[in-house]
N, C-alpha and C positions, 0 to 999 in steps of 0.2 A: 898313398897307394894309387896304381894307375891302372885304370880296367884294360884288359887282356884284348886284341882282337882275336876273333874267332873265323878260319875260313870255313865256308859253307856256300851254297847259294844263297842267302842271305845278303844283301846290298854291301859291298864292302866299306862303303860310309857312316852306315846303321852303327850308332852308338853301342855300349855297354854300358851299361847301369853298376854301380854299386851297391848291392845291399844287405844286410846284417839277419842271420837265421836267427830264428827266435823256437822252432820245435824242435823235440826229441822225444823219441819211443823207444822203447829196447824189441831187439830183434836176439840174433845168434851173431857169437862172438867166438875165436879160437886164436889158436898161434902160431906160428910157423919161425921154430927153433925156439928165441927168446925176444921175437919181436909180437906186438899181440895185433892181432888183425880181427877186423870189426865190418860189421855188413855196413854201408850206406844206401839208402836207397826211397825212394819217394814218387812224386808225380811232378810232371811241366804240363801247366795248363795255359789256359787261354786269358786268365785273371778272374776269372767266373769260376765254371764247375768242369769245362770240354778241356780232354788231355789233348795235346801235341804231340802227335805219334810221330816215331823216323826222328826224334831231336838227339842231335849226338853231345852227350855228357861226358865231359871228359876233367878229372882230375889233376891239378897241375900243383906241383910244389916246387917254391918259390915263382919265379916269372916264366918260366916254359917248360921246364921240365913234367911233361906227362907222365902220372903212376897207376892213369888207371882209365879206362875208359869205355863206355858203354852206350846202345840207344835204348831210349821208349819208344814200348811196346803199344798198339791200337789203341789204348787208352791213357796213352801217358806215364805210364810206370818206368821205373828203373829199376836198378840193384846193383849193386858193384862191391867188391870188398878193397879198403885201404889199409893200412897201420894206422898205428895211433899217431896220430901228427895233427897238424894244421894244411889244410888246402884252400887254392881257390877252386872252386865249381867253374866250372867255362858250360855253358848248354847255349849250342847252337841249332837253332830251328830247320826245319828242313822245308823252309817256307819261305819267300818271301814277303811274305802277311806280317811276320813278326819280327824284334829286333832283340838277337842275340846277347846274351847276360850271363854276369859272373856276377859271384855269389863269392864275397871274398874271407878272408879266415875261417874256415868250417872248422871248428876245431871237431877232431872226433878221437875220443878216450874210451867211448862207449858205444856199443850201435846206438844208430838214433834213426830220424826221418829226417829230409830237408824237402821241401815243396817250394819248385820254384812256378810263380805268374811271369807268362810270357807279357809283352808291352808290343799290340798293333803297330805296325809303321803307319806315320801320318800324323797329324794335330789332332786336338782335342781340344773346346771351347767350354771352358768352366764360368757359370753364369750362378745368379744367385744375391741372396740380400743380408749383410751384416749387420745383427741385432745384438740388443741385450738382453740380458736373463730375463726382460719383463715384456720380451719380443719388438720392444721398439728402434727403428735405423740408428744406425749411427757412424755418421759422418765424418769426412776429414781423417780416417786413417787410412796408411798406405798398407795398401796388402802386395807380399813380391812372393814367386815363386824363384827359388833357387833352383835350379839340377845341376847334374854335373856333363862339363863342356856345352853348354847353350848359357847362352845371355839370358841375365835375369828380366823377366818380365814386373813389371810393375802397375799397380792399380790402386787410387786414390775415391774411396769412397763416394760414391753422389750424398745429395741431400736426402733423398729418399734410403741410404745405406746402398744401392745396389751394384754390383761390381762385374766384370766381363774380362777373361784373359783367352787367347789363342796362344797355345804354346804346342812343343811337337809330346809325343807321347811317349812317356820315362815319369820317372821318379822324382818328387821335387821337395822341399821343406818349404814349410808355410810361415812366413814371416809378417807380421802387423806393428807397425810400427805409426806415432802421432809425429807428425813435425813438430820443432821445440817450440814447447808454450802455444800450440794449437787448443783447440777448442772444438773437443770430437763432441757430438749431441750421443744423447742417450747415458746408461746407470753407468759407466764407466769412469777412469780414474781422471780428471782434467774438466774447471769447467769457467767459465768465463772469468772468474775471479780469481783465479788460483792459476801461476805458473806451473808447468807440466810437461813431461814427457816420458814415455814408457813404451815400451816394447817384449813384445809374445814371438815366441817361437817353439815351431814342432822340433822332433828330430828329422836328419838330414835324412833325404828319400822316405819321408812314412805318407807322403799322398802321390798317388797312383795314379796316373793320367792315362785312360785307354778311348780315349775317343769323346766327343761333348758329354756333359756332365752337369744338369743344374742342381746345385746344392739345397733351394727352396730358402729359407730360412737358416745361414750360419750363425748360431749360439755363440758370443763369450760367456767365458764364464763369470763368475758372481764374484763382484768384488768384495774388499773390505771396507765396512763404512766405519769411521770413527767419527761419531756425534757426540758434540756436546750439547747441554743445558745449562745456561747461565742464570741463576738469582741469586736476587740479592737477597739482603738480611732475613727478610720476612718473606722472603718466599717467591716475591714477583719476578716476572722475567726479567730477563735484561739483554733487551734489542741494543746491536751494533757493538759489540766486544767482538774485534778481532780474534780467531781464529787462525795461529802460525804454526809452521813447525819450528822445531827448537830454540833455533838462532835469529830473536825477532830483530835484532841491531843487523843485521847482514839479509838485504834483499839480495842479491844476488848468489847467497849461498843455499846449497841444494840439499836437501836430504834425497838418498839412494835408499832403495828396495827394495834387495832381489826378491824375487818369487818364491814361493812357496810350492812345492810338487804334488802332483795330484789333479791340476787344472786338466779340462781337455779342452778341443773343441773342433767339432764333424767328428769325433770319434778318436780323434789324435790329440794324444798326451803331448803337453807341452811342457818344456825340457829346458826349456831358459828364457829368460825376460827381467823387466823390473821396472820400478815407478821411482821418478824425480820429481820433485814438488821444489818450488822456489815459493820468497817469500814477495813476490811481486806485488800482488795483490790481493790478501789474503781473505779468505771467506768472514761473513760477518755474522752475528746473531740477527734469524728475523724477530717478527713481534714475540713471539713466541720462548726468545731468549736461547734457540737451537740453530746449530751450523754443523755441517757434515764436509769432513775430508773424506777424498776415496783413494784407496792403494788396490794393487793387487796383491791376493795373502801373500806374506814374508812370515819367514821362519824371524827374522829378526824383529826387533822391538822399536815402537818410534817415539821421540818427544818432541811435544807440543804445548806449546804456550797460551791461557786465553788473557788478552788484553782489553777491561772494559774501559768506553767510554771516557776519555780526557776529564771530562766535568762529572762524571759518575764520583768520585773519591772513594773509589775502591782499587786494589791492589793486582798486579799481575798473578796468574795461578800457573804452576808450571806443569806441567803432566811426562811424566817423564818412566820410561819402561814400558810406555801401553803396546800388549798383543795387536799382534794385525794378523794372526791367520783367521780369526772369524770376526761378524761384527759386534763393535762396541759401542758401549752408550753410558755416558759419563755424566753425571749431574755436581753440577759446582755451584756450590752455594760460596757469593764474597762476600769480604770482609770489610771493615772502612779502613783504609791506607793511615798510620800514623806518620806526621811529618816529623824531622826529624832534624833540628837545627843547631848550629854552632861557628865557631871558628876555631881552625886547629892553629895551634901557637907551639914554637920551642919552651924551650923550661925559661927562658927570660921572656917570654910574655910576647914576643915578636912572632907575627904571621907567617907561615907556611906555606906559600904558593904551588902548583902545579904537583900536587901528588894528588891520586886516584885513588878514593873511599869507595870501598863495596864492601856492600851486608849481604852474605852467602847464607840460609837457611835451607832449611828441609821443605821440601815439594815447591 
């Protein structure tokens, strides 16, 4: 879909935004013959609480065709009656201050309200510091504002998490992404031992850029942590057992995560992402016989492998189906490995070269 220009005095350069109505109220409805016609109607503000008086709203179905059109009134009101259909909104300001917006598929079946925020002309400098849930920096990821028709801006975390963007003033989707197999600091999914990469995203236009803007502290949210505990027979820990996901013969192979829905963060629900983990180098048990992977929740399920110690003579344990929407905590108690020895022969007694024995069991 391609946002509409709008003449006005308004800057003939001044974008239009894209954005997706989210209320409705019921008002009065009737019909005229056998088509049903429905009030619209609502306020243009300033993105705060002050209407835009004199903005002319005008109704268009398909790309130009105008079915309806009207201004707000001293305080930003409208009203106008359409049919039942789908439109785009076009409201053009009668100001140069602000920049002209369509508001695209309205569907209306029903009266409702649509409330459009106008967007100042000019930039806006978003400042601010990216934490964890346990408020501490974290570094090494890229934060990008998307909008529609301006170049995305991009911003890579400092050490202390703090980040800075100048962009112009419109609507943009909040994207954080790690470079592959980085090592962001802070409760997050990726960490010196462990291959990694994963990426968060808003929906497209849900942050609102009306002028500078310091955020103070931006929140991720909380991930999922999958801990183990390893001991052995009697009980004791057991430091340095590998820690993989599933596929511990294959470093190079990924396990994927999508996300889980529900997350937010500054207030904006996040709407897609996911974590890859490789098996590069995989976390270990400390003294304490515990090692933690972190994802962000997935509605799917992961398996992982713990591998003790070479000279331990204990057995791989396989962990397979564990939940990742909240966190878990697994204690594995090992077993002593039996060896398990022979030569395979044909039915005359003669050696069998180059065939592949595997013992498939349960967990």
């Amino acid at each position: 879909m391609c946002p509409q220009d709008a003449d006005s005095g308004a800057s003939a350069s001044a974008p239009v935004f894209e954005v997706r109505p989210s209320s409705q109220s019921s008002t009065t409805g009737g019909s005229i013959g056998t088509a049903a016609v429905y009030t619209l109607s609502g306020r243009v503000t300033d993105g705060l609480s002050t209407g835009v008086p004199s903005s002319v709203v005008v109704m268009q179905a398909g790309t130009s065709t105008a079915v309806a059109q009207t201004t707000t009134d001293s305080s930003g009101a409208y009203s106008t009656t359409v049919s039942d259909g789908s439109y785009d909104v076009v409201v053009t300001p009668n100001s140069s201050s602000f920049v002209p917006r369509t508001v695209f598929e309205v569907s209306v079946s029903s009266p409702r309200v649509l409330d459009v925020a106008l967007v100042r002309v000019g930039t806006g400098q978003l400042t601010g510091r990216l934490v964890d849930r346990l408020g501490q920096p974290v570094s090494q990821v890229v934060m990008s504002l998307v909008g529609s028709g301006v170049p995305t801006v991009s911003y890579t975390t400092s050490t202390d998490g703090t980040f800075a963007f100048t962009v112009p003033n419109g609507q943009y989707q909040l994207q954080l992404t790690t470079n592959n197999c980085s090592s962001p600091s802070g409760d997050v999914p990726g960490t010196a031992t462990a291959g990694c990469y994963w990426d968060l995203a808003t929906a497209a236009q849900a942050l609102q850029v009306s002028g500078n803007r310091n955020f103070g502290d931006l929140a991720l949210p909380s991930p999922t942590h999958v801990t183990v505990t390893v001991v052995d027979p009697a009980g004791a820990p057991v430091p340095g057992a590998a820690f993989n996901i599933g596929n511990v013969s294959c470093v190079r192979c990924g396990a994927y995560f999508p996300i889980a829905q529900g997350m937010t963060i500054g207030g904006m629900p996040i709407t897609t992402g996911s974590t890859t983990l490789w098996n590069y180098t995989p976390p270990s048990t400390d003294a304490s016989g515990r090692a933690t992977i972190l994802v962000w929740p997935s509605t799917t399920t992961g398996s992982f492998t713990v591998t003790p110690p070479p000279a331990s003579g204990y057995g791989a344990v396989a962990l397979n189906n564990t939940p990742l929407t909240t966190d878990q905590s697994i204690t594995i108690r090992l077993e002593t490995a039996s060896q398990l020895t022979g030569r395979l022969v044909d039915r005359l007694g003669q050696p069998v070269s180059q065939v592949v024995m595997s013992l498939v069991g349960s967990g």
